[in-house]
SELO-660842 format. One record per atom (N, C-alpha, C): residue number from 1; residue in one letter; x, y, z. Coordinates in Angstrom, 3 decimals. Layout:
residues N
num|residu|xx|yy|zz
NUM|A|X|Y|Z;
...
//
This chain:
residues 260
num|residu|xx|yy|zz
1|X|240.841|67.274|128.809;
1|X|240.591|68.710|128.703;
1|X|239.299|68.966|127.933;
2|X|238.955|68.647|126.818;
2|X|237.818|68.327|125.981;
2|X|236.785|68.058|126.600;
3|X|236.682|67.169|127.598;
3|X|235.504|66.456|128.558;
3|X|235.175|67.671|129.367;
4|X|236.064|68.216|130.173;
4|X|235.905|69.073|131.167;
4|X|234.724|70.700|130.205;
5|X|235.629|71.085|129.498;
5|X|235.071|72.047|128.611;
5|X|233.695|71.386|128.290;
6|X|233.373|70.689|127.205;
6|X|232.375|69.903|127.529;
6|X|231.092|69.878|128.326;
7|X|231.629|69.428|129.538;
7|X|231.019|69.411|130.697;
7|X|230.712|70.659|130.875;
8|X|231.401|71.734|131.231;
8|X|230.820|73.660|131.442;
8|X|230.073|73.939|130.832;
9|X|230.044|73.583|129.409;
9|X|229.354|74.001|128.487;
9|X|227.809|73.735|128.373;
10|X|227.857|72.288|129.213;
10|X|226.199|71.491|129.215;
10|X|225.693|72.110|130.631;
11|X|226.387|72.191|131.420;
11|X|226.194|73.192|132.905;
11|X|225.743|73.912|132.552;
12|X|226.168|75.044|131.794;
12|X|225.604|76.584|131.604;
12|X|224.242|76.695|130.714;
13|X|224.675|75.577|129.416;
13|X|223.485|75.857|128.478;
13|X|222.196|75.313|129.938;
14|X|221.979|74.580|130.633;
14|X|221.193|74.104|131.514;
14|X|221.005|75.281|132.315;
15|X|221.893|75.950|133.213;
15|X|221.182|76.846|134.116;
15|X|220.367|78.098|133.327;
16|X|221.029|78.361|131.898;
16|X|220.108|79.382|130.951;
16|X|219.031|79.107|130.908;
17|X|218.445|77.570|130.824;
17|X|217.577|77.048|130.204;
17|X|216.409|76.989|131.501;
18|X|217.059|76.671|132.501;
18|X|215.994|76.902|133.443;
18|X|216.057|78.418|134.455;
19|X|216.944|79.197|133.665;
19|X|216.430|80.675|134.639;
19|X|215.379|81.016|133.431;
20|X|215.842|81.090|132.339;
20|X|214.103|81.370|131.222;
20|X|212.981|80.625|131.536;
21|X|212.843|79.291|132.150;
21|X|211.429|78.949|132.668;
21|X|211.105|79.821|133.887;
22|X|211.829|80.146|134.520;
22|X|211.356|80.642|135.675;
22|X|211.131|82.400|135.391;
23|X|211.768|83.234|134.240;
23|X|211.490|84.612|133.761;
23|X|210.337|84.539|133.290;
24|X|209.278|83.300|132.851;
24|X|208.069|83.802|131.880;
24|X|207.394|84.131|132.986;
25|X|206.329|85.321|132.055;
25|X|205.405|85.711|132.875;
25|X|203.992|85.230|133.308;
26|X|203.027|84.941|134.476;
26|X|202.362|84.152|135.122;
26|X|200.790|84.237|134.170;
27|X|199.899|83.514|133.919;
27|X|198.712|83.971|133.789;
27|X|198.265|85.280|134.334;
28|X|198.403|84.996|135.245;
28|X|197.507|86.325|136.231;
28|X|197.847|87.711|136.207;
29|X|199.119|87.908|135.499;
29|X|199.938|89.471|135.061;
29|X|198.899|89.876|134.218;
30|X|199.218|89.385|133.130;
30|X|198.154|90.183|132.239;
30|X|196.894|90.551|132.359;
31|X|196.289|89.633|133.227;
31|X|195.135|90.359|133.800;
31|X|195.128|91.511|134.697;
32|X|195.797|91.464|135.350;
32|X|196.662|92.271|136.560;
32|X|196.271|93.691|135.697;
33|X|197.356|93.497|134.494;
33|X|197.242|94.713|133.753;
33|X|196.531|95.326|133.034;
34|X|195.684|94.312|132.657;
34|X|194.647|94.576|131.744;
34|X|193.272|95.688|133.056;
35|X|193.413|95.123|134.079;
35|X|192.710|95.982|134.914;
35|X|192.836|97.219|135.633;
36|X|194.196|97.124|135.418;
36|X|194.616|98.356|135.876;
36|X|194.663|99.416|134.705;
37|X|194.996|98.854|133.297;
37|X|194.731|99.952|131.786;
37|X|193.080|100.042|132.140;
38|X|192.215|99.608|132.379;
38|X|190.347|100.296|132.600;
38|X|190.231|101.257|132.992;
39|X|190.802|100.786|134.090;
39|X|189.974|101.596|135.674;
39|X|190.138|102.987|135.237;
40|X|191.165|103.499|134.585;
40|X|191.517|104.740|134.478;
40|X|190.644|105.226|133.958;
41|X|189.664|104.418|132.601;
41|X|188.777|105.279|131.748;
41|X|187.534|105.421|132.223;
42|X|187.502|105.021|133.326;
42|X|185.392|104.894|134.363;
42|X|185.726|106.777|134.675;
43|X|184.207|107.140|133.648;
43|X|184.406|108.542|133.871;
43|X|182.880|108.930|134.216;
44|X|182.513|109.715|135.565;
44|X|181.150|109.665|135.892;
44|X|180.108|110.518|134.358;
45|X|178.803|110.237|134.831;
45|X|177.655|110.570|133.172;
45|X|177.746|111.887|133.732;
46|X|178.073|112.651|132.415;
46|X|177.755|113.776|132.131;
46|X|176.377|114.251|132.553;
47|X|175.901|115.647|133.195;
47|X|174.728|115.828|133.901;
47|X|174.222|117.000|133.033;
48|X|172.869|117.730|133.471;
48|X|172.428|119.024|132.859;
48|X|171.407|119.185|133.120;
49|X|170.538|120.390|133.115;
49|X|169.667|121.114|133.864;
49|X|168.143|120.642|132.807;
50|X|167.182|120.626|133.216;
50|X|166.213|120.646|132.665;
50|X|164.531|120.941|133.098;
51|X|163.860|121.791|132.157;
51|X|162.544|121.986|133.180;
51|X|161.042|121.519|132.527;
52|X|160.230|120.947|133.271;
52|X|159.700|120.075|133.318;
52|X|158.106|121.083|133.790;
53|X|157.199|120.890|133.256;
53|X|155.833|121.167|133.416;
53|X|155.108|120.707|134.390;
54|X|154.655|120.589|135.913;
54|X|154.118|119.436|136.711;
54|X|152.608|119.993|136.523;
55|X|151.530|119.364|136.453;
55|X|150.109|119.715|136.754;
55|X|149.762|120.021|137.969;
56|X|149.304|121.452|138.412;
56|X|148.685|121.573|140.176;
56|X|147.340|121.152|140.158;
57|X|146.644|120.756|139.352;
57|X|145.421|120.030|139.656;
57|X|145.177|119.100|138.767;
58|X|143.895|118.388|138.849;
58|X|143.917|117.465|137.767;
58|X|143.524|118.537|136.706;
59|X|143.701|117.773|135.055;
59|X|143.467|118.611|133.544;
59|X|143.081|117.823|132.706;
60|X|141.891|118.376|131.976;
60|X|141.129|117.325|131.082;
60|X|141.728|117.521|129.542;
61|X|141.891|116.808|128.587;
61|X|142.326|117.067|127.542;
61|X|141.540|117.855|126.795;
62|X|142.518|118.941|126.231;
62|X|141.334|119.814|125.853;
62|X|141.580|121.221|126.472;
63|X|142.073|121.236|127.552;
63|X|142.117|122.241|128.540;
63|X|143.385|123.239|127.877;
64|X|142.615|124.704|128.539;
64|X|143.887|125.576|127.812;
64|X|144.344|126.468|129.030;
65|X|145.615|126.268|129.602;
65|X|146.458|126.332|130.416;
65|X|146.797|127.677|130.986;
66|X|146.261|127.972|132.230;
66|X|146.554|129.432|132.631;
66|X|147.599|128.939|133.764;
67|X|147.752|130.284|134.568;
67|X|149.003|130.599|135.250;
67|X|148.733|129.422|136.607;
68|X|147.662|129.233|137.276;
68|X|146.975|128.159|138.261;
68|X|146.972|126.871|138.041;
69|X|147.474|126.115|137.019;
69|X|146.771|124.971|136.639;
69|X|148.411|124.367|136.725;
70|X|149.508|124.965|136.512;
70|X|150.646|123.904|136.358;
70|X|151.784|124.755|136.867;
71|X|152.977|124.333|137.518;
71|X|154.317|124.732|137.804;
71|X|155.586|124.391|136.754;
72|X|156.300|125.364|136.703;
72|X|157.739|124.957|136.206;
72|X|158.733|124.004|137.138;
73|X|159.482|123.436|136.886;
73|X|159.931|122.563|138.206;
73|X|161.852|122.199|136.909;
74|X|162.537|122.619|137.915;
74|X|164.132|122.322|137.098;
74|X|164.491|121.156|138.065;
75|X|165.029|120.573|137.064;
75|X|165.532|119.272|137.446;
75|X|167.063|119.119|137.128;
76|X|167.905|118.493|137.769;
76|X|169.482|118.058|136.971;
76|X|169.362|116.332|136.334;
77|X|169.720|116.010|135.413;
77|X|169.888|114.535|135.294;
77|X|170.608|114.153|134.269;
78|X|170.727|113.084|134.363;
78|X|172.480|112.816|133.231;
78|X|171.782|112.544|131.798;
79|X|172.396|112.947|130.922;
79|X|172.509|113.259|129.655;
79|X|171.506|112.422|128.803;
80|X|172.250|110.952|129.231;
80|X|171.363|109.933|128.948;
80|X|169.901|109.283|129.380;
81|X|169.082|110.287|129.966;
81|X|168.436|109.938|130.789;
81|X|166.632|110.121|130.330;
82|X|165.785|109.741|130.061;
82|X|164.874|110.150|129.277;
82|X|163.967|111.070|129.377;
83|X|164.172|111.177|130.752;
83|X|163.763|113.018|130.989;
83|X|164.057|113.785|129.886;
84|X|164.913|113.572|129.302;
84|X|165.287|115.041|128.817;
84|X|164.468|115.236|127.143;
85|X|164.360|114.232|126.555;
85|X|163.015|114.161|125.853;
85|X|161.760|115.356|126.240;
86|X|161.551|115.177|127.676;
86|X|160.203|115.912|127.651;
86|X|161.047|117.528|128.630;
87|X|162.413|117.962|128.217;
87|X|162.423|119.262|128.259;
87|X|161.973|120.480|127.990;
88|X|160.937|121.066|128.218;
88|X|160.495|121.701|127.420;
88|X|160.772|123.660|127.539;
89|X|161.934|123.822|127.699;
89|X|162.700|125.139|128.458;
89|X|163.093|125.774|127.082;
90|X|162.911|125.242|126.200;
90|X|162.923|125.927|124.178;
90|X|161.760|126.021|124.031;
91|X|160.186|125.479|124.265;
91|X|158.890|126.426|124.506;
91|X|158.935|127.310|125.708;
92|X|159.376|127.492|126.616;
92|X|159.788|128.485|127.465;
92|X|160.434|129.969|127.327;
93|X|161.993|129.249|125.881;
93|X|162.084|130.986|125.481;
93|X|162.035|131.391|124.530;
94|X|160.467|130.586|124.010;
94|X|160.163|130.904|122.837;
94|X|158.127|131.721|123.372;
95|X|157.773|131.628|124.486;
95|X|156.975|132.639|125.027;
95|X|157.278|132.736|126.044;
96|X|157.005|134.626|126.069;
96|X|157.411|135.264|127.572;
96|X|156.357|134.721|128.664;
97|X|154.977|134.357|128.591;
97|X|154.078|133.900|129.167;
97|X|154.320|132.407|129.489;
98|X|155.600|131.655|129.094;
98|X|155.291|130.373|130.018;
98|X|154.662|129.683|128.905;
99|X|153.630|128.514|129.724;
99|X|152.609|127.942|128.889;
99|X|151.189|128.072|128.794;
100|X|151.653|129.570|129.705;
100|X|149.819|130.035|129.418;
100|X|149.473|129.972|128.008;
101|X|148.024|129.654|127.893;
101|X|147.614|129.850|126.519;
101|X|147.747|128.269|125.718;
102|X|148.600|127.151|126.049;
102|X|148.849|126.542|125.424;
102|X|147.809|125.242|125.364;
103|X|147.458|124.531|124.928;
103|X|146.475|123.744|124.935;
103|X|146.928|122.149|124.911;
104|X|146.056|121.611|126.111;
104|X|146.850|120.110|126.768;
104|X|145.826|119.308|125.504;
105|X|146.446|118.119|125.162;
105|X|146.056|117.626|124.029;
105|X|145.741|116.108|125.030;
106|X|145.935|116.033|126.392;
106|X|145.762|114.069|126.962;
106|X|145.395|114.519|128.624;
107|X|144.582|113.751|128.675;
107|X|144.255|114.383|130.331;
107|X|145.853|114.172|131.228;
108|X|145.701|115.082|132.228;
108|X|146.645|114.899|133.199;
108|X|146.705|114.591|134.269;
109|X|146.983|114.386|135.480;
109|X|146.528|113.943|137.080;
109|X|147.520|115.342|137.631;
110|X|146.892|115.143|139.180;
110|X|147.156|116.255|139.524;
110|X|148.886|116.101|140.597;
111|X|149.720|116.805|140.020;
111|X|151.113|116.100|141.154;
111|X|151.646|115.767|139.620;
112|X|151.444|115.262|138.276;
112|X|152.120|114.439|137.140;
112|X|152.536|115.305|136.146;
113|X|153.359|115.282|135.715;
113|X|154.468|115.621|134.758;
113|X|154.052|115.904|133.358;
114|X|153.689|117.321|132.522;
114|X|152.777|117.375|131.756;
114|X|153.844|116.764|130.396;
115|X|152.992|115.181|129.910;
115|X|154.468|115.394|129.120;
115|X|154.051|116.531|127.545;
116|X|155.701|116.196|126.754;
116|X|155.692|117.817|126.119;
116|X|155.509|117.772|125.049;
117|X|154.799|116.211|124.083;
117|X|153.682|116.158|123.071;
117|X|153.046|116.306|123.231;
118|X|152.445|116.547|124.301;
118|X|150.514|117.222|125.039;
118|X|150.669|117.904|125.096;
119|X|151.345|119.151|125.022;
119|X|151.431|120.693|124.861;
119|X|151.458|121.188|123.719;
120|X|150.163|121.946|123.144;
120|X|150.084|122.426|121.318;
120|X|150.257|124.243|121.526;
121|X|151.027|124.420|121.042;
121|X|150.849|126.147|120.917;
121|X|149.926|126.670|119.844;
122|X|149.622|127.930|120.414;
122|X|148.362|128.547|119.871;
122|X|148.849|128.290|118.287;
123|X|149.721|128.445|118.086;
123|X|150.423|128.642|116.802;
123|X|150.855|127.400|116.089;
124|X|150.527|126.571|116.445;
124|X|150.172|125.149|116.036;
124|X|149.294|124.706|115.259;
125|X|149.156|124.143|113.936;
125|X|148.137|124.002|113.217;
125|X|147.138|123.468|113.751;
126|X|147.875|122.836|115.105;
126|X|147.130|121.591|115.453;
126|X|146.106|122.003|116.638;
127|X|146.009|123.482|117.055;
127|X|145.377|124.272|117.961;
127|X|144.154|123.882|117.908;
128|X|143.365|124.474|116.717;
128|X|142.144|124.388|117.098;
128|X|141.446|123.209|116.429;
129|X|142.216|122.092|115.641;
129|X|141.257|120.698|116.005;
129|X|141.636|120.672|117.390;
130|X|142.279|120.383|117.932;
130|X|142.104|119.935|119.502;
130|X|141.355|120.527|120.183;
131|X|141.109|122.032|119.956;
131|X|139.936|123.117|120.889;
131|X|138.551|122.360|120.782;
132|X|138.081|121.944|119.887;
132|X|136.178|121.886|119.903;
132|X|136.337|120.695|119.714;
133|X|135.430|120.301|120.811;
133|X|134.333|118.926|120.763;
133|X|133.509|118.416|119.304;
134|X|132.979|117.537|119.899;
134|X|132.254|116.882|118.365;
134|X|131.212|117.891|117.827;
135|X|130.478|118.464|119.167;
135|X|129.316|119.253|118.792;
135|X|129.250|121.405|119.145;
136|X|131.263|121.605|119.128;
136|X|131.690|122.917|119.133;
136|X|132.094|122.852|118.058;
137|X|132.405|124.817|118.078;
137|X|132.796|125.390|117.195;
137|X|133.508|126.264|116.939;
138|X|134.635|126.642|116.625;
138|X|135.592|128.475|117.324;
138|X|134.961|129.566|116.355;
139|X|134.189|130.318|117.131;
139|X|133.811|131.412|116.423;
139|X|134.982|132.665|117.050;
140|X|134.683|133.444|115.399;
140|X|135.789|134.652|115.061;
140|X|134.886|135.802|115.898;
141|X|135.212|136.617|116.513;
141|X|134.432|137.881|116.948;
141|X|135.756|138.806|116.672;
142|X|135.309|139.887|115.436;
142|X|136.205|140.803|115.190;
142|X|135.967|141.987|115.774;
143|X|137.145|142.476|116.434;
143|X|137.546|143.356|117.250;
143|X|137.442|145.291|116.535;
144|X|136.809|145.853|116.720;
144|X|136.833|146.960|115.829;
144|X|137.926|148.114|116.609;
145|X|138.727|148.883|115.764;
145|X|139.730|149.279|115.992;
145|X|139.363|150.193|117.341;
146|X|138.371|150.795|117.429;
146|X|137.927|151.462|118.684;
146|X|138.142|150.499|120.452;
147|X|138.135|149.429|119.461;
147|X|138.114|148.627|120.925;
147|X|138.878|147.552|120.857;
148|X|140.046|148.163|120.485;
148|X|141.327|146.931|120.754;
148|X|141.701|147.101|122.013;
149|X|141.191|147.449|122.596;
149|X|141.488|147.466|124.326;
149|X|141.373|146.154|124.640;
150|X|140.290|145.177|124.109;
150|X|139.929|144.185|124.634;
150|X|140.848|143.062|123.999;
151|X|141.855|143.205|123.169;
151|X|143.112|142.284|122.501;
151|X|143.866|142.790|123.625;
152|X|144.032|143.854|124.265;
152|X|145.215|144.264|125.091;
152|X|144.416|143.520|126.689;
153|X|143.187|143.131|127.071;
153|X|142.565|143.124|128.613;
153|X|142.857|141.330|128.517;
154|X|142.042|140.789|127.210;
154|X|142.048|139.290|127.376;
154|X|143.114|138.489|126.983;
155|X|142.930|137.254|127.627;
155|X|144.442|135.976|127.470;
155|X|143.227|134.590|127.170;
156|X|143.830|133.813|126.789;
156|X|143.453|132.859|126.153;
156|X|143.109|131.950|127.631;
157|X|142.057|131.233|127.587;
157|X|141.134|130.747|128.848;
157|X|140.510|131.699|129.496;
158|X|140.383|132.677|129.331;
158|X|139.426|133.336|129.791;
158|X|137.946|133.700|129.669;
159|X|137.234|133.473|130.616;
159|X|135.771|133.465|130.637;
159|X|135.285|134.562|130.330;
160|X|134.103|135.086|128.796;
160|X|133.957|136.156|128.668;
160|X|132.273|135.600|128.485;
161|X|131.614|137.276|128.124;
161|X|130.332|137.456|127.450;
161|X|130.665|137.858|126.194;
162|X|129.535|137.456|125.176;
162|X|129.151|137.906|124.065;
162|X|127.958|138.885|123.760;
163|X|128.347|140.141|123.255;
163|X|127.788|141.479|123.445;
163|X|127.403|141.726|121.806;
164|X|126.580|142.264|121.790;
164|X|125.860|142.899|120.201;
164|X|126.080|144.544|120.513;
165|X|126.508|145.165|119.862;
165|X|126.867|146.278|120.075;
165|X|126.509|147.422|118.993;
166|X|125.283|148.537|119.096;
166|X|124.790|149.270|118.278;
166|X|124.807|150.641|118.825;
167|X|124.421|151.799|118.163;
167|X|124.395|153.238|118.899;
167|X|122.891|153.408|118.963;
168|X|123.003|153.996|120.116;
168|X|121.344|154.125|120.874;
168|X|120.830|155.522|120.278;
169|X|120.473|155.318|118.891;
169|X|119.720|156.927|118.264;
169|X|118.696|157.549|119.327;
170|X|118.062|156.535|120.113;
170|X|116.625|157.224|120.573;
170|X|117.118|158.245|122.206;
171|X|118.632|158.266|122.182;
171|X|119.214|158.952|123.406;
171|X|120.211|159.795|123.031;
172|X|121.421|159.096|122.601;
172|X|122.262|160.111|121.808;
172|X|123.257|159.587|120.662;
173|X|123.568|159.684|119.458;
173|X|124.116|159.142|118.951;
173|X|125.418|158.657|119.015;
174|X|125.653|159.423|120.332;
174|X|127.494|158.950|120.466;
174|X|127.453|157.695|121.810;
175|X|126.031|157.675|122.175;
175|X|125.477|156.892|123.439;
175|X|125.802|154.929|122.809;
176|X|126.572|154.435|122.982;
176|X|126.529|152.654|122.470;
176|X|125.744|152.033|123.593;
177|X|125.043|150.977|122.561;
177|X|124.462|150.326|123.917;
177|X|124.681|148.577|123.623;
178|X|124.937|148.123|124.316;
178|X|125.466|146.393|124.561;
178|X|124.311|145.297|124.962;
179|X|123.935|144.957|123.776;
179|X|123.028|143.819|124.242;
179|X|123.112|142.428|124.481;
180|X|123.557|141.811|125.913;
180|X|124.267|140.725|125.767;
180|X|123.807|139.721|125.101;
181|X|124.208|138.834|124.849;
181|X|123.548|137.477|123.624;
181|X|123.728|136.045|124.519;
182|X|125.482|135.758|125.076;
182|X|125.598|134.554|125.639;
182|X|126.552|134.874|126.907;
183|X|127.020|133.989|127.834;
183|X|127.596|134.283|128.699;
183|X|128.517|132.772|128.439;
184|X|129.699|132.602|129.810;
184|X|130.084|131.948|129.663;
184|X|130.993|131.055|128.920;
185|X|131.471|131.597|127.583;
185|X|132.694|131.241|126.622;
185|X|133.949|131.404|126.936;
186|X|134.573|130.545|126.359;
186|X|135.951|130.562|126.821;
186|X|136.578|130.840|125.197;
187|X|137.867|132.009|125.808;
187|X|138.390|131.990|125.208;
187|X|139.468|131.272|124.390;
188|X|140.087|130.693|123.091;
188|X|140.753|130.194|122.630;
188|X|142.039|130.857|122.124;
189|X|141.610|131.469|121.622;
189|X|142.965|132.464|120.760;
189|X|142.482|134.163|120.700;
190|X|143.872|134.353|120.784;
190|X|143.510|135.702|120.196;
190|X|144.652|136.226|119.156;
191|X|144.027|136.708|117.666;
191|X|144.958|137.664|116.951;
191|X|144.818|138.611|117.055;
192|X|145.932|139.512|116.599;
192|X|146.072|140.729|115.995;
192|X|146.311|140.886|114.412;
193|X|146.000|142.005|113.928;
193|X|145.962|142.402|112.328;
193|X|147.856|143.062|112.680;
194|X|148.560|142.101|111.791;
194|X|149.493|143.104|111.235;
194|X|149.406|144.179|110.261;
195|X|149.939|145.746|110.360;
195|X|149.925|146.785|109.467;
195|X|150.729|146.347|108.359;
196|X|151.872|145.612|108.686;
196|X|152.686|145.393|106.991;
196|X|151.536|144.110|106.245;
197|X|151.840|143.110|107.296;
197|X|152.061|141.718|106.743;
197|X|150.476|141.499|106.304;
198|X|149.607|142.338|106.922;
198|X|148.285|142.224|106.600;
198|X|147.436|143.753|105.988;
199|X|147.959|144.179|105.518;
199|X|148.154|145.138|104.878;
199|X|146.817|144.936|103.678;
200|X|146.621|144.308|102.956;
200|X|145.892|144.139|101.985;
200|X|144.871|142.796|102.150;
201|X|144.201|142.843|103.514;
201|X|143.265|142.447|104.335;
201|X|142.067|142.843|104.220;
202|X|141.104|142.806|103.697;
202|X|139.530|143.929|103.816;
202|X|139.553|144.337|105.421;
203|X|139.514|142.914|106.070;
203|X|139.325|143.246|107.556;
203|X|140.656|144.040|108.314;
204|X|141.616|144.271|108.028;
204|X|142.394|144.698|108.381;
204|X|142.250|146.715|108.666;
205|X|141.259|147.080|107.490;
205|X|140.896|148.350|107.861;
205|X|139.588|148.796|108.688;
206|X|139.325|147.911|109.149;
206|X|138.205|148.553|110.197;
206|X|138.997|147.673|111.507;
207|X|139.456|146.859|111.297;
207|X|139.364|145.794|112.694;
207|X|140.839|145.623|113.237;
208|X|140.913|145.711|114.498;
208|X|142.605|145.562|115.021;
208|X|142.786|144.333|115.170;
209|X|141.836|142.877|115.223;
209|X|141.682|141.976|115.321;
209|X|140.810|140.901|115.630;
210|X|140.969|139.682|115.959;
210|X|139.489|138.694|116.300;
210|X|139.903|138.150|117.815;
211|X|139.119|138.213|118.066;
211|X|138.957|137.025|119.485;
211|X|138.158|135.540|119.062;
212|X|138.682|134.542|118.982;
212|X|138.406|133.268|119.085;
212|X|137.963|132.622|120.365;
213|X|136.341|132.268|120.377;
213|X|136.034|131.563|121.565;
213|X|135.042|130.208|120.816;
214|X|134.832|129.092|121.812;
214|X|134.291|128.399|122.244;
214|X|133.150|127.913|122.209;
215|X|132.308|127.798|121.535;
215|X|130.563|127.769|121.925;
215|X|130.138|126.146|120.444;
216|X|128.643|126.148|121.339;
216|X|127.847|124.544|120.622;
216|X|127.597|125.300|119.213;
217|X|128.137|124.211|118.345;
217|X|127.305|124.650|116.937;
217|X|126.691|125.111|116.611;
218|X|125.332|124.729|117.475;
218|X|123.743|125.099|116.919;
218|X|123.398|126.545|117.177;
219|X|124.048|127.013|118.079;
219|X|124.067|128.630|118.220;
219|X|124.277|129.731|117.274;
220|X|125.364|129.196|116.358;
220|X|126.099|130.079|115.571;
220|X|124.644|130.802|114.574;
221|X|123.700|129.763|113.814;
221|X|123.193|130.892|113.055;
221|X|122.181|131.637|114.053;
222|X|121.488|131.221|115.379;
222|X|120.637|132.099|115.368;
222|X|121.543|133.536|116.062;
223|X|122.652|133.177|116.444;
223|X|123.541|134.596|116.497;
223|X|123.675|135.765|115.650;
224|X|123.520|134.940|114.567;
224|X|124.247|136.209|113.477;
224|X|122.232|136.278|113.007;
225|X|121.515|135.640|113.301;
225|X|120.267|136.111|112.985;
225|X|119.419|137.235|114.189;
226|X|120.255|137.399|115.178;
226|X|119.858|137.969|116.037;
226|X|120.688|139.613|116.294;
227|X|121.775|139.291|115.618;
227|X|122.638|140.627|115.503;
227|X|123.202|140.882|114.557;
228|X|121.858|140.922|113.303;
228|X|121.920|141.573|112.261;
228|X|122.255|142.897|112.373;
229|X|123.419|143.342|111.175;
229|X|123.586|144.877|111.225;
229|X|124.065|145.695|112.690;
230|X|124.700|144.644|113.511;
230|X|125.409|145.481|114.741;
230|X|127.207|144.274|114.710;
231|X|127.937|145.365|115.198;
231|X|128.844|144.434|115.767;
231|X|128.893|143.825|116.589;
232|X|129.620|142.734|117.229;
232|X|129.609|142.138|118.343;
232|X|130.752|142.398|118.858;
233|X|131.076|142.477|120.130;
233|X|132.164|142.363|121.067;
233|X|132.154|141.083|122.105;
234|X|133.151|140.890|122.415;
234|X|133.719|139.961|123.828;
234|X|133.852|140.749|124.792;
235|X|133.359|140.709|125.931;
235|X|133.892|141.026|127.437;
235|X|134.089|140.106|128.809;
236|X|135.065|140.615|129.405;
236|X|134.981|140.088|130.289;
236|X|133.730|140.173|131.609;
237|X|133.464|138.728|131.587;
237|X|132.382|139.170|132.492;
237|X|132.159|139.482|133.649;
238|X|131.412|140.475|134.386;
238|X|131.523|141.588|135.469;
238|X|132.271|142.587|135.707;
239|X|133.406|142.957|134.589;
239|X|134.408|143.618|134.812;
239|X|134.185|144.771|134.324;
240|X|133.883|144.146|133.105;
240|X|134.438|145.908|131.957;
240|X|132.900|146.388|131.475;
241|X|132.142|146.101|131.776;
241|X|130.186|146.543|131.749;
241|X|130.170|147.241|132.611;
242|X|129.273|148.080|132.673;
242|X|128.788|148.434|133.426;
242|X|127.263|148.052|133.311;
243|X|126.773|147.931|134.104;
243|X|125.056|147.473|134.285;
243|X|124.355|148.474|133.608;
244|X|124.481|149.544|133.644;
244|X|123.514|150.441|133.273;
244|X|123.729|150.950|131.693;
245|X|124.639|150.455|131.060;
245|X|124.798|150.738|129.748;
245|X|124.197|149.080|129.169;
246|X|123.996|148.568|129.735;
246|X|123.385|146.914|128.813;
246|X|121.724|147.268|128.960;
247|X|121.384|146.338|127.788;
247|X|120.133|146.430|127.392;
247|X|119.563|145.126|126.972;
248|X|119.562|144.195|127.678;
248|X|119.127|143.227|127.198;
248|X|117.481|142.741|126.842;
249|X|116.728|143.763|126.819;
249|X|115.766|143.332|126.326;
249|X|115.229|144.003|124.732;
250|X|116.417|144.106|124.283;
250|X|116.778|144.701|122.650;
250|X|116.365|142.957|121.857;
251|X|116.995|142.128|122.607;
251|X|117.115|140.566|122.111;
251|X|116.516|139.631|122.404;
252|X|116.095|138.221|121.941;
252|X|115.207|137.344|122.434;
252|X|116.650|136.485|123.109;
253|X|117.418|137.069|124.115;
253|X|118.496|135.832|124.170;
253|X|118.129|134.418|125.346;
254|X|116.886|134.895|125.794;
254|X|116.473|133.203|127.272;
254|X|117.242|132.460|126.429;
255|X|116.487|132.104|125.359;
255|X|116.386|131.253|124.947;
255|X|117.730|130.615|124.251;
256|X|119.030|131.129|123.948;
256|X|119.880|131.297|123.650;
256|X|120.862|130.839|125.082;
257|X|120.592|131.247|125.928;
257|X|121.176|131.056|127.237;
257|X|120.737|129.757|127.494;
258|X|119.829|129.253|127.421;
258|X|119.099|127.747|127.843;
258|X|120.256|126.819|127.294;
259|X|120.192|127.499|126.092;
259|X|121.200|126.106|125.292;
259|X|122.402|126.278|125.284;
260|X|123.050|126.697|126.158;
260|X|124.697|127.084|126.130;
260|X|124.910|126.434|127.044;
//
């Protein structure tokens, strides 16, 4: 009886022993599973809008940017993507004008992507070293309050004349007469006089502001030696003259014109 019992007993502990070899689980499960816990977390890149400056022609460094010279262009691209570095849609709504006015600091090609450390705003310290050459200079021409028309007519790149401006006693005293000096300057900047913030300005009470243009060094003194005791103005040229109010033989300017 002992033997028999015995015997069942070594039977059973044996078939336990080999249904647990055959319950473990295979190498290949856990991988199994391990691939199937991933897959779930593959989540496509986050995307977003961005706008981008392209050049419509070629641009020399230096150049100050009107409405002709470059396009806005929106792009989508994922988050991570290095486009988005040269977004530049926060100088966008930070002027209503775009990037007119703004000044390219690296030449550009024409069809290429202006990038958006080469773009200096007027308001940039860094404006007008970048404006003049080795042998320019930004001269101030202050605007007299009678003729802030011309802060309201001009934008920055724009091609003007430089005018000497006196009253013609020998006709009538309310008669002005415009003696041109140079042609051809480009404009750089333009301010205005604030009433609060500039308030205690000397220039602030005769003048609504300056126009900043463009011109060779060597000009500057015989300018102010040539339009002693008159103001000067900026105009645009052919527009806002009329022919018959200029007088250019008030001035020795040939010679002034030669060298511009």
């Amino acid at each position: 009886m002992n033997y028999r019992i015995l015997f069942f007993i070594s039977v059973l502990v044996l078939l336990v022993g080999l249904g647990g070899l055959f319950m473990l689980p295979t190498e290949s499960e856990p991988q199994a599973n391990t691939t199937e816990s991933t897959s779930p977390q593959t989540t496509a890149q986050e995307k977003k809008n961005i706008k981008l400056a392209m050049a419509s022609k070629s641009l020399s460094a230096g150049s100050i940017l009107k409405p002709e010279d470059y396009q806005i262009n929106e792009l989508q691209i994922e988050v991570t993507s290095s486009l988005a570095d040269e977004d530049i849609s926060e100088l966008l709504l930070q002027n209503t004008t775009g990037l007119d006015g703004f000044l390219l600091s690296e030449h550009a090609a024409s069809g290429h992507f202006l990038a958006k450390s080469s773009l200096i705003s007027p308001s940039d310290e860094r404006f007008l070293f970048y404006t003049v050459g080795k042998d320019e200079v930004v001269f101030r021409v202050y605007i007299r309050l009678e003729n802030q028309f011309v802060l309201d007519t001009l934008k920055s790149g724009d091609i003007v004349g430089l005018f000497a401006q006196q009253q013609d006693f020998s006709r009538n005293a309310e008669q002005q007469r415009f003696d041109e000096i140079l042609q051809n300057l480009e404009v750089v900047k333009i301010d205005r006089f604030d009433k609060d913030k500039d308030a205690n300005r000397e220039e602030a009470k005769d003048y609504a502001g300056y126009v900043s243009v463009r011109m060779k060094a060597n000009l500057v003194k015989e300018i102010f030696s040539l339009t002693k005791n008159r103001s000067l103005l900026v105009l645009p040229q052919g527009e806002l003259v009329d022919s018959k109010t200029l007088n250019k033989r008030g001035l020795s300017v040939r010679s002034l014109r030669g060298r511009n």
